[in-house]
DOSEFI-390845 format. One line per field, with one value per residue: residue number from 1; x, y, z of N, C-alpha, C, O in turn. Coordinates in pm, whole numbers, plus 50000, padded with zeros to 5 digits. Example, Ala and Ser with C-alpha at 12.3 -4.5 7.8 and 13.67 -1.06 7.14 Angstrom:
2
pos (1 | 2)
n.x (51319 | 51285)
n.y (49431 | 49775)
n.z (50780 | 50708)
ca.x (51230 | 51367)
ca.y (49550 | 49894)
ca.z (50780 | 50714)
c.x (51320 | 51290)
c.y (49670 | 50003)
c.z (50780 | 50787)
o.x (51424 | 51341)
o.y (49668 | 50114)
o.z (50846 | 50804)
! end
This chain:
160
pos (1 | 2 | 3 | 4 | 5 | 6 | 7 | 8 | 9 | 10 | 11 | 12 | 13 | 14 | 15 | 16 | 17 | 18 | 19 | 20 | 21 | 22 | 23 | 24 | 25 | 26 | 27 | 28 | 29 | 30 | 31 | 32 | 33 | 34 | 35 | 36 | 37 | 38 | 39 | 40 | 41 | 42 | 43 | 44 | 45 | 46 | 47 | 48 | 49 | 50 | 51 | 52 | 53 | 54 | 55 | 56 | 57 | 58 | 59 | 60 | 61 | 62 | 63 | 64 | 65 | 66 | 67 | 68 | 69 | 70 | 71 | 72 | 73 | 74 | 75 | 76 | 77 | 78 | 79 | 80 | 81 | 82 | 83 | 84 | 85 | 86 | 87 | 88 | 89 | 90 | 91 | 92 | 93 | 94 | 95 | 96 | 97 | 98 | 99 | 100 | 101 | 102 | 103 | 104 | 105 | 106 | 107 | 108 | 109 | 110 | 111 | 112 | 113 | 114 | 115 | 116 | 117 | 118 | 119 | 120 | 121 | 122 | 123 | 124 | 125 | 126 | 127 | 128 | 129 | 130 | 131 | 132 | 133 | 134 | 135 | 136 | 137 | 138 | 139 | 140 | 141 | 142 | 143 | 144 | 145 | 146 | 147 | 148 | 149 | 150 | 151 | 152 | 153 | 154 | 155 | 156 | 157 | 158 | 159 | 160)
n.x (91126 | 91158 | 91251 | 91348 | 91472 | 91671 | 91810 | 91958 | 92063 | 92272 | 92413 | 92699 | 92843 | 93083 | 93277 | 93392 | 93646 | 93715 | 93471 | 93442 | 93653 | 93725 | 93808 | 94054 | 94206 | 94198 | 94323 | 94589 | 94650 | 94677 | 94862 | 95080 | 95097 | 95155 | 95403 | 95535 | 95493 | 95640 | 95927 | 95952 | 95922 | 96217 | 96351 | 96456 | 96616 | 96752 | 96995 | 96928 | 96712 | 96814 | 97002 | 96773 | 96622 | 96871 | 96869 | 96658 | 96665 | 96862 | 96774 | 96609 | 96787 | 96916 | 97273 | 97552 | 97638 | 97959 | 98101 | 98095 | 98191 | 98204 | 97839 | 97556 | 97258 | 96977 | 97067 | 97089 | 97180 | 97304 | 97385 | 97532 | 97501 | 97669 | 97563 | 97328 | 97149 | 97004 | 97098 | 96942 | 96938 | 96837 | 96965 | 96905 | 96884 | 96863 | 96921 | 97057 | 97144 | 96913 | 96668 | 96652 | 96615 | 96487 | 96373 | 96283 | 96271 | 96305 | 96287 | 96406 | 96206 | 96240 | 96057 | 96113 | 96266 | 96572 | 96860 | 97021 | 97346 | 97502 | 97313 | 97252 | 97135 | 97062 | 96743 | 96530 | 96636 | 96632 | 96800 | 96822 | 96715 | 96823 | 96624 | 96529 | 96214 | 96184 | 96120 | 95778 | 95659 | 95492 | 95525 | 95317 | 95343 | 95525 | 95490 | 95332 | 95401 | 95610 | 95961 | 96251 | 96649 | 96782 | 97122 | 97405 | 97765 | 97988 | 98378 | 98623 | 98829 | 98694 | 98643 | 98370)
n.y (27021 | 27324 | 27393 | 27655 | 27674 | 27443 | 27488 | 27737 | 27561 | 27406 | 27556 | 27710 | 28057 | 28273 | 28403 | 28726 | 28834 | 29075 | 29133 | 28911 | 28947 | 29073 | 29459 | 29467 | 29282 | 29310 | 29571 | 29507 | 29376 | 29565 | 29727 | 29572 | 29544 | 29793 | 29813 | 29653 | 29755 | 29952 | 29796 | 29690 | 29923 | 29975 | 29783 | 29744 | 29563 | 29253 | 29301 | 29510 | 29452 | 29250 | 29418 | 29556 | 29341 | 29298 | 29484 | 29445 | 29194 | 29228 | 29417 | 29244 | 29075 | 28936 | 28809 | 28886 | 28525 | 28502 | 28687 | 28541 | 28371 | 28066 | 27882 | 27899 | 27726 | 27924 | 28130 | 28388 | 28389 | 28554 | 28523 | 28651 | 28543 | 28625 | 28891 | 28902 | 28691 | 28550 | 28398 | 28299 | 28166 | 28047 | 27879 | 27552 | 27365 | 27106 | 26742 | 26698 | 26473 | 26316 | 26465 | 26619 | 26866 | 27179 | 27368 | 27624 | 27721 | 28014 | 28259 | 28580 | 28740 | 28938 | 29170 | 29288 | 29476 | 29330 | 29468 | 29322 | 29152 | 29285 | 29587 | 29811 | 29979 | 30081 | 30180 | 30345 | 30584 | 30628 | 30528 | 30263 | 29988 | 29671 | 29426 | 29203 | 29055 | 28959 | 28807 | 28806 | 28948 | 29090 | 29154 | 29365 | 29562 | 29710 | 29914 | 30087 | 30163 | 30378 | 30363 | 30313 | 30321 | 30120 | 29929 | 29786 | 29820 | 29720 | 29783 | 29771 | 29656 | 29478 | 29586 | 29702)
n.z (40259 | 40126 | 39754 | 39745 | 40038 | 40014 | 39763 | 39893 | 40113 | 39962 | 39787 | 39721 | 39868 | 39827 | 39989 | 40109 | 40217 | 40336 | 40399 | 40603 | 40833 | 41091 | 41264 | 41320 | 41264 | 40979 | 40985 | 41049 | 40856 | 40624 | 40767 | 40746 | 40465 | 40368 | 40496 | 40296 | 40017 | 40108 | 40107 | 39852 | 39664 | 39704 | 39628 | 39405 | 39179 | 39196 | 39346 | 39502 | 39626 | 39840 | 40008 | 40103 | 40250 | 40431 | 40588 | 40728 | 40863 | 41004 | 41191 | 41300 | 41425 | 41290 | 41223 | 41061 | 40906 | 40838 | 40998 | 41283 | 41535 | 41651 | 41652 | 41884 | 41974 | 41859 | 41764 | 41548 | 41163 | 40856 | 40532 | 40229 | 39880 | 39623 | 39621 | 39482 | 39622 | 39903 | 40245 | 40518 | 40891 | 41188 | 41423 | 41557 | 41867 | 41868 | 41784 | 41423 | 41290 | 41460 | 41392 | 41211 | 40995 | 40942 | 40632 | 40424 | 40137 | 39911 | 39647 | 39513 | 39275 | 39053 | 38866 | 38515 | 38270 | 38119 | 38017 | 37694 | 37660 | 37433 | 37398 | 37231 | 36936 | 36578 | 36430 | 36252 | 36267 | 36550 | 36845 | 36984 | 37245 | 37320 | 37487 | 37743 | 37874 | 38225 | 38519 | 38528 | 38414 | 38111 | 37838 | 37726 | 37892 | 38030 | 37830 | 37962 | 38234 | 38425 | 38358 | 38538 | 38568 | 38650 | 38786 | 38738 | 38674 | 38444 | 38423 | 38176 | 38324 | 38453 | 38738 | 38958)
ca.x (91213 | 91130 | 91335 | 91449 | 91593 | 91747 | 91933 | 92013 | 92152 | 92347 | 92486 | 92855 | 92828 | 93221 | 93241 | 93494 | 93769 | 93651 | 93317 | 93463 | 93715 | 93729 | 93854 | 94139 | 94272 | 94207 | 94441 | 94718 | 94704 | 94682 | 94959 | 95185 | 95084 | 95245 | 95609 | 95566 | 95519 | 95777 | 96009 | 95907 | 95985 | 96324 | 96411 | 96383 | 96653 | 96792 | 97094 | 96839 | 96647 | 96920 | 97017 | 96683 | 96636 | 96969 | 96848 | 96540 | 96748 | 96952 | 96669 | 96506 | 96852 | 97015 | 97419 | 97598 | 97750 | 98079 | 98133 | 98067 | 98247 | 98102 | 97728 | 97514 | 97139 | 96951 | 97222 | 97045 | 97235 | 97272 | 97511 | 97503 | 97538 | 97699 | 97550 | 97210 | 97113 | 97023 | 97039 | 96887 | 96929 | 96845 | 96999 | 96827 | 96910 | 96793 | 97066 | 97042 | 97118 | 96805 | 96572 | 96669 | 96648 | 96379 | 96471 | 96227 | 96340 | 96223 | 96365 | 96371 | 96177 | 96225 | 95958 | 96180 | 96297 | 96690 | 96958 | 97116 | 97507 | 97522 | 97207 | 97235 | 97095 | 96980 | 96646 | 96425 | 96697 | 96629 | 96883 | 96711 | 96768 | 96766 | 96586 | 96494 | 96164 | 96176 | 95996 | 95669 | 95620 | 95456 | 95569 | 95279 | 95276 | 95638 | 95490 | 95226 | 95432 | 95765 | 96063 | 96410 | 96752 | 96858 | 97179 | 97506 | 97786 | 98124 | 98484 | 98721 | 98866 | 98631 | 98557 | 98227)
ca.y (27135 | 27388 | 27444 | 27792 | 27620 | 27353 | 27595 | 27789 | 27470 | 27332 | 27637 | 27793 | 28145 | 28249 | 28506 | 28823 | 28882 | 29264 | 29143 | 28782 | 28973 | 29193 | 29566 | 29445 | 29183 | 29412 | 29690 | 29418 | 29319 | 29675 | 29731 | 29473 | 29582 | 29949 | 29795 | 29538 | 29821 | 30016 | 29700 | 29682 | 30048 | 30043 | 29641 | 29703 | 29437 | 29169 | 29344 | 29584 | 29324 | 29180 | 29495 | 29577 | 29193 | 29261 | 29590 | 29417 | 29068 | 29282 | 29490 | 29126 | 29018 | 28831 | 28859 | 28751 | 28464 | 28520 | 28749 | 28493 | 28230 | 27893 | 27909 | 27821 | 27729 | 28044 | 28204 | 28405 | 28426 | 28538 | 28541 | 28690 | 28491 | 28676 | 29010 | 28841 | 28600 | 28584 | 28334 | 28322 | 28035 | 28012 | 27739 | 27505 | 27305 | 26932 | 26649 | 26679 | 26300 | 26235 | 26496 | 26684 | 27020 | 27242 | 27429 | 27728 | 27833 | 28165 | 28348 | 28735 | 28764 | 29145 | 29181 | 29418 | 29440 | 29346 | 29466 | 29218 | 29213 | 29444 | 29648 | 29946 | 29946 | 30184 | 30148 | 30406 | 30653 | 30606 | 30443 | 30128 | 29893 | 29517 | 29385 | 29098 | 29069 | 28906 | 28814 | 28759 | 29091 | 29125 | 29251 | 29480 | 29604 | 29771 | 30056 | 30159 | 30226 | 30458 | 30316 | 30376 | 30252 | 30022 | 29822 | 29808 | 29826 | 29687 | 29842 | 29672 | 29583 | 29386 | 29662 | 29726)
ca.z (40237 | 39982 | 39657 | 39794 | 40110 | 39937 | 39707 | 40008 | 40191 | 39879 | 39723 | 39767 | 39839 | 39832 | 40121 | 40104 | 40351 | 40389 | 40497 | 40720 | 40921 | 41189 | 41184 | 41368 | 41114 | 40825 | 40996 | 41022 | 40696 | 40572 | 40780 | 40677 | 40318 | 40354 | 40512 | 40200 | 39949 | 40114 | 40071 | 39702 | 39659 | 39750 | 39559 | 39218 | 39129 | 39304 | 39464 | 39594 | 39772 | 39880 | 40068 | 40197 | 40350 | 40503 | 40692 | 40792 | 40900 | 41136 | 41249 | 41382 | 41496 | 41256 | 41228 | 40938 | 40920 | 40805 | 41103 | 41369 | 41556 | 41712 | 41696 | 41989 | 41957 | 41857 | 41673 | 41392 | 41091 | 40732 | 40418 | 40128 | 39806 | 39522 | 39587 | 39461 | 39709 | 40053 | 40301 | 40660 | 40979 | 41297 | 41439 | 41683 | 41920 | 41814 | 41671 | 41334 | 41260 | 41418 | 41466 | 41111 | 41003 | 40860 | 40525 | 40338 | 40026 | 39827 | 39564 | 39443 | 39115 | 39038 | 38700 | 38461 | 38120 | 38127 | 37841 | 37668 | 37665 | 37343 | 37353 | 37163 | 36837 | 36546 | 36349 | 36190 | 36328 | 36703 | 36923 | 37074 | 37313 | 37316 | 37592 | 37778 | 37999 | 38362 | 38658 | 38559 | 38352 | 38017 | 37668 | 37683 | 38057 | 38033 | 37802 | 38058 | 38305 | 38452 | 38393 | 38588 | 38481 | 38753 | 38763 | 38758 | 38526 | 38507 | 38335 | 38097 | 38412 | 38575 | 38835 | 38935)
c.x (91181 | 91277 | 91488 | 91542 | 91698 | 91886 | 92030 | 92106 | 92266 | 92458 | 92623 | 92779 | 92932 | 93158 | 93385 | 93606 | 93727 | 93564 | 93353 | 93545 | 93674 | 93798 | 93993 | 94226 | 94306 | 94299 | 94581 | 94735 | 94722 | 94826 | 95085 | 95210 | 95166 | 95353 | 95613 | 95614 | 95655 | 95894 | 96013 | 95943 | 96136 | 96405 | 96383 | 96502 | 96739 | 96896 | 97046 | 96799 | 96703 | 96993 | 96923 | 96661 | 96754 | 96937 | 96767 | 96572 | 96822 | 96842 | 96575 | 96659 | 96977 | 97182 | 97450 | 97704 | 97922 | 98161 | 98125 | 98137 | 98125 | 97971 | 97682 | 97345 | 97058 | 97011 | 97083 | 97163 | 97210 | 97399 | 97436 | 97597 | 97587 | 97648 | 97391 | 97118 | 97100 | 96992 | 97012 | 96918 | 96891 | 96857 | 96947 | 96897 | 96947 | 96933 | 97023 | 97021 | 96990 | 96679 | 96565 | 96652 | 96504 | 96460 | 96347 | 96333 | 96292 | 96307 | 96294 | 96340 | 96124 | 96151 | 96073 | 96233 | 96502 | 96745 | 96985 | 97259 | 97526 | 97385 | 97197 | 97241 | 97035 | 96848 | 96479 | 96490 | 96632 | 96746 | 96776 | 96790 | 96718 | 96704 | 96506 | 96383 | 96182 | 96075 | 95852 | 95616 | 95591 | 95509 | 95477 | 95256 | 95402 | 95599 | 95398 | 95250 | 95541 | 95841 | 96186 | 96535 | 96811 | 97017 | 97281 | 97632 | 97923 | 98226 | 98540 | 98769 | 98842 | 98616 | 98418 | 98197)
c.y (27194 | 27399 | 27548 | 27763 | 27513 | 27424 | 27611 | 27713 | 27448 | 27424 | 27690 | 27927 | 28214 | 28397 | 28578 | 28861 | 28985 | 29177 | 29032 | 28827 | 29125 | 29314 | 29518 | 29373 | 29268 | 29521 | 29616 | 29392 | 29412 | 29730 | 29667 | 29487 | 29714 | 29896 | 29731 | 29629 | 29918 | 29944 | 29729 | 29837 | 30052 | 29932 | 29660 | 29622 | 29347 | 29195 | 29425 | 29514 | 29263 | 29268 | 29570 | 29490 | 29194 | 29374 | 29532 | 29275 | 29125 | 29359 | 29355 | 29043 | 28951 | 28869 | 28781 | 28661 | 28463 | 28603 | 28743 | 28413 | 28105 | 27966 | 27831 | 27830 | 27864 | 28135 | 28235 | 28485 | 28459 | 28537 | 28538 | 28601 | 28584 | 28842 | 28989 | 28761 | 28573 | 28436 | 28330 | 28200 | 28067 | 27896 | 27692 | 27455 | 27164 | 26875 | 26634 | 26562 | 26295 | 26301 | 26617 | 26805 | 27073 | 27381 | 27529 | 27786 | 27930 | 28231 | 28463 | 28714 | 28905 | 29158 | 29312 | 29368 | 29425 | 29365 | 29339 | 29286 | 29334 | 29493 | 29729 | 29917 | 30035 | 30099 | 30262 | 30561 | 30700 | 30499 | 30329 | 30056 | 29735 | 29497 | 29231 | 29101 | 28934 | 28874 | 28849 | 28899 | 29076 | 29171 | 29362 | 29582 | 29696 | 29915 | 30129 | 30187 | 30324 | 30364 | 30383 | 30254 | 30272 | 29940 | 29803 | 29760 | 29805 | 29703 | 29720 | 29561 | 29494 | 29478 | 29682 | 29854)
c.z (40099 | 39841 | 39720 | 39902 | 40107 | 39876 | 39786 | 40049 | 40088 | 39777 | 39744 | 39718 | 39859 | 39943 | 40152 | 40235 | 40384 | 40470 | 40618 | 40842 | 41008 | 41171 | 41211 | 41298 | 41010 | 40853 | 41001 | 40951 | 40635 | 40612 | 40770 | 40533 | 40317 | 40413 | 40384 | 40096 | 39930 | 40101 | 39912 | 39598 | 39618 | 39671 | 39460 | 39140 | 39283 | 39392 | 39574 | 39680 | 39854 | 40040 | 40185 | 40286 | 40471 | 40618 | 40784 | 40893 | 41058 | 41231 | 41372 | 41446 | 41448 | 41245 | 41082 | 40988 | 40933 | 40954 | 41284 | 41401 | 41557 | 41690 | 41778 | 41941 | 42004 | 41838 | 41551 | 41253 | 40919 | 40678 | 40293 | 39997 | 39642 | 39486 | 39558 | 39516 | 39869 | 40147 | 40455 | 40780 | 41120 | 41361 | 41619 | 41745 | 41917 | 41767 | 41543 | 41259 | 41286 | 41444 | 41308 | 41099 | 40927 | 40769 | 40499 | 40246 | 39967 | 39739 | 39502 | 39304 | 39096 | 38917 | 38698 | 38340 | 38199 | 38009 | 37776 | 37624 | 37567 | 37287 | 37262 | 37009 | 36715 | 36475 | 36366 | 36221 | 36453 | 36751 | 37027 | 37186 | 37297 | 37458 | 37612 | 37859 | 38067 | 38422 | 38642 | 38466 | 38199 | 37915 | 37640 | 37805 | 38039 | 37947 | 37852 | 38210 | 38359 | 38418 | 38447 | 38589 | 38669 | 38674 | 38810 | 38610 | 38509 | 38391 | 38240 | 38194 | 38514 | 38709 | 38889 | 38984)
o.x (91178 | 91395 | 91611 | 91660 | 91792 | 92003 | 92140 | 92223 | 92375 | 92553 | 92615 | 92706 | 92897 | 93051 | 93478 | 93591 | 93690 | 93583 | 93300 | 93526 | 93618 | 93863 | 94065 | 94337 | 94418 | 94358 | 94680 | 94854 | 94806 | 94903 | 95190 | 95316 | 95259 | 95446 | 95724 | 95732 | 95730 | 95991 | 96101 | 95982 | 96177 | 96520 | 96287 | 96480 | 96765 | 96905 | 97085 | 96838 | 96642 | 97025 | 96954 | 96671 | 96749 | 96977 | 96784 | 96501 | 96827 | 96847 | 96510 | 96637 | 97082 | 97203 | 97406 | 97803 | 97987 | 98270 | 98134 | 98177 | 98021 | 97968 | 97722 | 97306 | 97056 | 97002 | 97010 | 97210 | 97118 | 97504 | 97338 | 97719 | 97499 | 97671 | 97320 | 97006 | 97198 | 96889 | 97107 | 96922 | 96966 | 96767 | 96946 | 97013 | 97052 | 97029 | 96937 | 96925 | 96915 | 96587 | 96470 | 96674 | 96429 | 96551 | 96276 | 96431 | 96171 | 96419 | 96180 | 96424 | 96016 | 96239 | 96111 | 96245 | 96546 | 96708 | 96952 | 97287 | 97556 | 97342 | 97098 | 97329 | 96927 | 96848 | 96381 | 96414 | 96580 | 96769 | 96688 | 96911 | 96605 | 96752 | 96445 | 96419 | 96192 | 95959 | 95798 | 95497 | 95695 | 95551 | 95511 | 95167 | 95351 | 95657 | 95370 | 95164 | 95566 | 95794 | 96221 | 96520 | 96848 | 97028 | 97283 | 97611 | 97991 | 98198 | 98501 | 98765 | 98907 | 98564 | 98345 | 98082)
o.y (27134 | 27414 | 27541 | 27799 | 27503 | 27422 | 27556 | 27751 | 27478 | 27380 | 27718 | 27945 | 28268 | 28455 | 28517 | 28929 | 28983 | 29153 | 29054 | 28769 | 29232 | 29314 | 29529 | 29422 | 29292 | 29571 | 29674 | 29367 | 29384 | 29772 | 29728 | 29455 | 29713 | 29958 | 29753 | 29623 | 29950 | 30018 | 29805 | 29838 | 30116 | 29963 | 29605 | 29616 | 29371 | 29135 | 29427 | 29508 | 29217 | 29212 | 29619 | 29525 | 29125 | 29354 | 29550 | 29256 | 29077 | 29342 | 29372 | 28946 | 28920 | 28988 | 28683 | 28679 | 28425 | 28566 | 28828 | 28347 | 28073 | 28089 | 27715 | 27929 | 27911 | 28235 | 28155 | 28599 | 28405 | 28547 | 28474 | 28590 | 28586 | 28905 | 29070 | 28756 | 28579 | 28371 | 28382 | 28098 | 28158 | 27813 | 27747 | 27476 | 27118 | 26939 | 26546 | 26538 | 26275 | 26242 | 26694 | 26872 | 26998 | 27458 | 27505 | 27859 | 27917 | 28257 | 28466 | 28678 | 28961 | 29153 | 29391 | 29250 | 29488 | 29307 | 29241 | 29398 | 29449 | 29464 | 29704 | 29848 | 30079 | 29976 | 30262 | 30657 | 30811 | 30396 | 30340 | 30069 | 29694 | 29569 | 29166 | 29159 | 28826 | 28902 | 28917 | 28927 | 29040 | 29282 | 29450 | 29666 | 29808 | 30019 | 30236 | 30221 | 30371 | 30253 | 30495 | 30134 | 30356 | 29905 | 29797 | 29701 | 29887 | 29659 | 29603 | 29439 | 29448 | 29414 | 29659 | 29898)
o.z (39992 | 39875 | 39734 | 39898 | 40186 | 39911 | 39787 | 40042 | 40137 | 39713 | 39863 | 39621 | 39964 | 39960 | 40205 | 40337 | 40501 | 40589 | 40727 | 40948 | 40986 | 41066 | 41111 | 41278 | 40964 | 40757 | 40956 | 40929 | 40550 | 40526 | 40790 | 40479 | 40236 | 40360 | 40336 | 40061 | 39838 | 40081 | 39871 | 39481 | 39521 | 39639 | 39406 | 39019 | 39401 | 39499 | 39691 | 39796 | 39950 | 40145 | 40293 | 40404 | 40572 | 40733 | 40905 | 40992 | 41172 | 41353 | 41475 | 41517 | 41504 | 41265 | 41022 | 41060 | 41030 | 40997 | 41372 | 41305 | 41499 | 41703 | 41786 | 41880 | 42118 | 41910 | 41493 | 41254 | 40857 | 40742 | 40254 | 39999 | 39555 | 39383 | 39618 | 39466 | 39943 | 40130 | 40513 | 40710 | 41153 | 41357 | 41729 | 41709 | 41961 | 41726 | 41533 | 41185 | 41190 | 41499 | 41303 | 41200 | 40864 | 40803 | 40596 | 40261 | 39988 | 39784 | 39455 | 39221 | 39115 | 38831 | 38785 | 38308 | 38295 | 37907 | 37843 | 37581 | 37600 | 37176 | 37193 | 36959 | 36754 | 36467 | 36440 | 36205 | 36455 | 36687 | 37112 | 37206 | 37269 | 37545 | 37527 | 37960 | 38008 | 38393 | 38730 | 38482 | 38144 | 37944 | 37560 | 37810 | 38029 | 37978 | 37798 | 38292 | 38248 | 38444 | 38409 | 38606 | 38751 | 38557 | 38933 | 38504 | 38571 | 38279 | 38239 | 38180 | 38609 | 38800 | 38793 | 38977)
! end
């Protein structure tokens, strides 16, 4: 065996998804990529997401909990945890004692700068803000792109 087929045999040559798949794959994933974005769009903090998951939950079936009696195997349900949190079930059939349960967990990490309790601030005569970054986002990525004032915002009275 020569050198060159040696190489050949022994080498990793990493090999691109574009070029390994079919067109057919690549339009499913493309298309799963534009509902994702349009998800991502519409969640820009966690109550958001929270709200979109719940359109999309009902859209595939699920009910919320809270608004259900008895469940019977294949019951899909959700409940919402604090406005922030979402959770999902479909409940099987099986005895739990001895045949147990299957769990997935996931959590919303929205990247974004957050206030802190008393933001507002002068210095150099500009009004500033304090801020906190989030979810996976940068100290230098926040001034290269839009920002929009998400949130929510609550009275003396504990209103929201």
């Amino acid at each position: 065996m020569s050198n060159k087929e040696l190489y050949k045999k022994l080498s990793y040559k990493p090999v691109n998804v574009f070029e390994a798949s079919d067109k057919e794959v690549m339009n499913s994933a493309f298309d799963f990529c534009e509902g994702y974005k349009t998800f991502l769009a519409s969640a820009k903090t966690e109550r958001l997401a929270v709200k979109e998951a719940v359109i999309i939950a009902e859209a595939a079936g699920f009910k919320c909990f809270e608004d259900t009696g008895s469940l019977k195997a294949g019951d899909r349900v959700y409940s919402i945890n604090r406005k922030k949190g979402l959770f999902l079930a479909v409940i099987g059939s099986g005895d739990i004692k001895t045949q147990g349960v299957n769990i997935v967990g996931a959590h919303m990490d929205v990247p974004r700068l957050d206030l802190k309790p008393r933001p507002l601030y002068e210095a150099n005569g500009l009004a500033l803000l304090k801020t906190h970054y989030y979810g996976g986002i940068k100290k230098y990525q926040w001034t290269a792109i839009p920002l929009a004032l998400h949130g929510v915002v609550l009275t003396k009275e504990g209103k929201t």
